[in-house]
N, C-alpha and C positions, 0 to 999 in steps of 0.2 A: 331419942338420940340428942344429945348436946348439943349446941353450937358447936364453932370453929373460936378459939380464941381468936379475942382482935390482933397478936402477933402477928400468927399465925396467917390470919387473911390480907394483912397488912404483909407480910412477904410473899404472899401467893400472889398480889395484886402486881408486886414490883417485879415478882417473874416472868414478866411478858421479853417474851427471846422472839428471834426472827431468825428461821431456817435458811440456808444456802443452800444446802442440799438441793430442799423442793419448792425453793422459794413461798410456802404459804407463811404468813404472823401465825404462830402456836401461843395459846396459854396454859401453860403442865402447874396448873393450879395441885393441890392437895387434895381438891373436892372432887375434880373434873376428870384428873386425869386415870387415863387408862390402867392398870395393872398388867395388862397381856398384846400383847400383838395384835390384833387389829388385820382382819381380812378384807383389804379395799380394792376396791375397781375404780383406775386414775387414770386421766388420758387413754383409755380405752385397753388399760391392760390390769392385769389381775395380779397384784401384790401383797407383800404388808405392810404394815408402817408399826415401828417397834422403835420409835421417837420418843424419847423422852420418858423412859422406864430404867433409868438407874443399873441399865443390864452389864453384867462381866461376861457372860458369857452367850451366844445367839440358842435359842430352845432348839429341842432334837425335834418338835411336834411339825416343824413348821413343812407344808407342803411340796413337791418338788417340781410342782408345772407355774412356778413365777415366773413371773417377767417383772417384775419392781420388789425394790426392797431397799427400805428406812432406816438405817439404825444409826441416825444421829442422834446426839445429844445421851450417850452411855459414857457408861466407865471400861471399853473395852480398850486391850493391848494390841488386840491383832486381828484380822480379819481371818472367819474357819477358811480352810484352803478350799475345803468342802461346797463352798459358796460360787466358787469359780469355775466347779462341776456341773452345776446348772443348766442345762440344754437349751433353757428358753431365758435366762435371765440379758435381760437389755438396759436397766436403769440400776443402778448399786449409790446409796449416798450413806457414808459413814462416818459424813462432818463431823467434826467437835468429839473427837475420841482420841485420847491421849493415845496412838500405835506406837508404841516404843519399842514393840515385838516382831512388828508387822515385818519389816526388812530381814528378820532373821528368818522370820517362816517361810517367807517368798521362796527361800535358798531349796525349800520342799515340793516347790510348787509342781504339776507336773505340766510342761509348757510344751505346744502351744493350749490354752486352759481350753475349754468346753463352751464356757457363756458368751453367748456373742453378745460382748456387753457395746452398748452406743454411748450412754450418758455417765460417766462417774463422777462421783462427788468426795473428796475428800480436803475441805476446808479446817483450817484448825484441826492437824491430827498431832499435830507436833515433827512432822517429816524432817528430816536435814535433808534427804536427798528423794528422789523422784523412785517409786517404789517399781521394780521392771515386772511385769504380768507375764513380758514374752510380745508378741504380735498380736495387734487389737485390729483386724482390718477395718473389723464397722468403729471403733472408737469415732464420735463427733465434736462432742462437749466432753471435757477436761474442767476441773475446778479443783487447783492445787491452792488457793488466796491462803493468808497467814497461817503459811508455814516457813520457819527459819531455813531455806532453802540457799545457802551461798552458795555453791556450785550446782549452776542449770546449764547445760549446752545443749547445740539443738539435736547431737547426737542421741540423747535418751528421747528424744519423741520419733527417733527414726522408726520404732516399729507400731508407731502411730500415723499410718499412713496416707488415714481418712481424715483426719483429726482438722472440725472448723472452725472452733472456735474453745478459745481456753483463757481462764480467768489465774493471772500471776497479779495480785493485787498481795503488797504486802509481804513478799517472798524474801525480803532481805540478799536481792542479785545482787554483786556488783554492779559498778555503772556501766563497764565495756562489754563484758557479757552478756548484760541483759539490753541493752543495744543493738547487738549483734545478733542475740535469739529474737527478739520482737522483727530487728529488719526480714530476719529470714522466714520466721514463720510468715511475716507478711508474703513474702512472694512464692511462700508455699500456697496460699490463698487462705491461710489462717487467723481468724481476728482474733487480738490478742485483749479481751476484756477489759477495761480498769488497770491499765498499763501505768505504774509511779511515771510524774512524769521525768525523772534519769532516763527512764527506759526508753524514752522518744527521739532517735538519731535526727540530728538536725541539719547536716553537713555532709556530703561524701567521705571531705576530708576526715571528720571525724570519725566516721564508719573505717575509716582506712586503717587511724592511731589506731582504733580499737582491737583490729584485726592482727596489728603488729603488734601487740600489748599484749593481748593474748596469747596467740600466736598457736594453742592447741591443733596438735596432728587430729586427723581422723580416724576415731574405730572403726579397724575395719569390719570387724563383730556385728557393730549397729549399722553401718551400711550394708552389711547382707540380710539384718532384720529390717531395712525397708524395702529392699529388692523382692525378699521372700515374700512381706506385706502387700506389696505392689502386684507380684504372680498369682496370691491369694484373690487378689481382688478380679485381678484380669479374670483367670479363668472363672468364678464367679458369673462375670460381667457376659464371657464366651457359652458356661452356660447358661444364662436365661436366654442371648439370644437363640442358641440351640432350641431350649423348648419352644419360645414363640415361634420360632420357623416351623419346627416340627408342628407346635398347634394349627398353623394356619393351613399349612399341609394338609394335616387330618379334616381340616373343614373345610378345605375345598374337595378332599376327595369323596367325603361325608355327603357334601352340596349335589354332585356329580352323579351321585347313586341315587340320591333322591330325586334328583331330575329323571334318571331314566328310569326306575322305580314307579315315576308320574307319567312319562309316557308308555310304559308298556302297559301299565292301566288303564291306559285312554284309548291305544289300541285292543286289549282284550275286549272292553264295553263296546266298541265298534264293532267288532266281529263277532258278540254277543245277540246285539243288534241285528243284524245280517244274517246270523245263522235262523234268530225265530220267524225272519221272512223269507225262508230260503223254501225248498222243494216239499219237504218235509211236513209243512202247514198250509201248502197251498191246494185249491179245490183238486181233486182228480175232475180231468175230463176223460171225455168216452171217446172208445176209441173209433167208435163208425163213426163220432160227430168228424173226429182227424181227415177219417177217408171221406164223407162226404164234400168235406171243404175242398178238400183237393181236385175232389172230381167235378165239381161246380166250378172251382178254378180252370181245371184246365178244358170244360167245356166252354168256358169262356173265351181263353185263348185258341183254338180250334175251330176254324172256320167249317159249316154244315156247309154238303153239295146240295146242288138244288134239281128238283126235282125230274124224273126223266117221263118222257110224253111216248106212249105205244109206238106211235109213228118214226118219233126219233129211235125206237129199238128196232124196229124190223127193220129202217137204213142200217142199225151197225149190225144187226146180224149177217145180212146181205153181202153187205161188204167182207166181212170175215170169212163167208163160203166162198167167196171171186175169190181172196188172197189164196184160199186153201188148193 
């Protein structure tokens, strides 16, 4: 096998990229890098990573129990709708992929999607506008950075209603706008990453201009997708406390049976006890030894008369002829 021309290694050297997606330094050398998808186990979940494979289209091979999945650094248009189907998908990063498709696909989407995705990533997709999924309850981490985004209001993340943290670095906002979206996500309790600093309100007053400047009515569309987000989550939240009530339930009454379980066992071995010293194993006694004792007892208690003398009989005979 030949070398590598020195070109060749010489561009492969200067290809060192830094992901956003998943934050690791990649080197998609010539020599090194993969051809296929990559079955990896990250942060304790079972993904791919299909990074840096020159892909238009995502493979049909790929399995359907993910929870991660890489496809930054392609040549794709549009994300498969198919993707959003995913039962267990939680992390999706599709950085650095021209979507010029994507908006139009969305229109197919069927919402609300399947993936309870937490983490997306789509840095460098080429976006003008903020692509709508539908309701993301678990959405956390957001990462929209360099994308020509001039119109962002905080109404498109209404049905991002978990959402803590998101990266707007580079999104080409106005200054009032994106003033206004950074104050408010803040008192959503949302950190706003690598915020330009336009985007930092430094005045009330200024927050006011901006408000007046603006001046945009509210969807009311996207405030029933954070209401419905909001109901999503509660009941959620109503049931796990169900189950744990229910569990603790089940284990005290679990406890309960096993207590009496342990005492009716401790009475049976008692009365097990008792019964091999009971009538049944004890000597037979006799029964003239019974009458003898009794009759020794009660000779006992029975005073003997004493003895009568001839002389004292012919007085009481005597006497008993006079009475007669």
């Amino acid at each position: 096998m030949l070398p590598p021309s020195p070109p060749a290694m010489m561009t492969a050297i200067f290809m060192l990229t830094l992901s956003y997606a998943n934050g690791f330094a990649t080197l998609p050398t010539e020599l090194d890098r993969p051809q296929r998808c990559q079955l990896e186990r990250t942060y304790k979940m079972i993904g791919y990573n299909c990074a840096n494979l020159n892909l238009k289209e995502i493979p049909q091979q790929l399995k359907s129990n993910l929870e991660a999945l890489d496809l930054s650094f392609n040549a794709l248009k549009t994300i498969p709708l198919e993707i959003f189907e995913l039962p267990v998908l939680r992390n999706l990063y599709a950085g650095h992929n021209a979507l010029t498709e994507l908006e139009s696909d969305l229109g197919r989407l069927r919402k609300p999607i399947k993936a309870p995705l937490q983490v997306l990533g789509l840095p460098d997709c080429r976006l003008s506008r903020l692509p709508d999924f539908g309701i993301l309850p678990d959405l956390w981490q957001l990462n929209i950075s360099s994308n020509p985004m001039k119109k962002l209001t905080l109404e498109q993340f209404s049905p991002m209603c978990h959402l803590k943290t998101i990266d707007l670095n580079n999104t080409q906002i106005p200054v009032c706008s994106c003033q206004i979206l950074t104050a408010e996500l803040t008192l959503r309790r949302t950190k706003v990453m690598f915020p330009p600093l336009y985007c930092i309100p430094l005045t009330s007053s200024e927050q006011d201009q901006c408000r007046a400047q603006v001046g945009a009515a509210l969807d009311a569309e996207k405030v029933a997708d954070f209401h419905q987000c909001m109901d999503v989550r509660n009941s959620r939240q109503l049931d796990t406390e169900a189950k744990t009530a229910w569990m603790k339930i089940s284990a005290a009454v679990v406890g309960c049976i096993c207590v009496f379980a342990i005492i009716l066992y401790c009475l049976h071995r008692r009365n097990a006890k008792h019964t091999k010293g009971g009538p049944k194993h004890r000597k037979p006694i006799a029964i003239s030894d019974n009458i003898n004792r009794v009759m020794a007892a009660q000779a006992q208690t029975v005073p003997q008369e004493a003895p009568v003398s001839p002389g004292e009989r012919v007085k009481s005979d005597k006497l008993l002829s006079d009475c007669d």
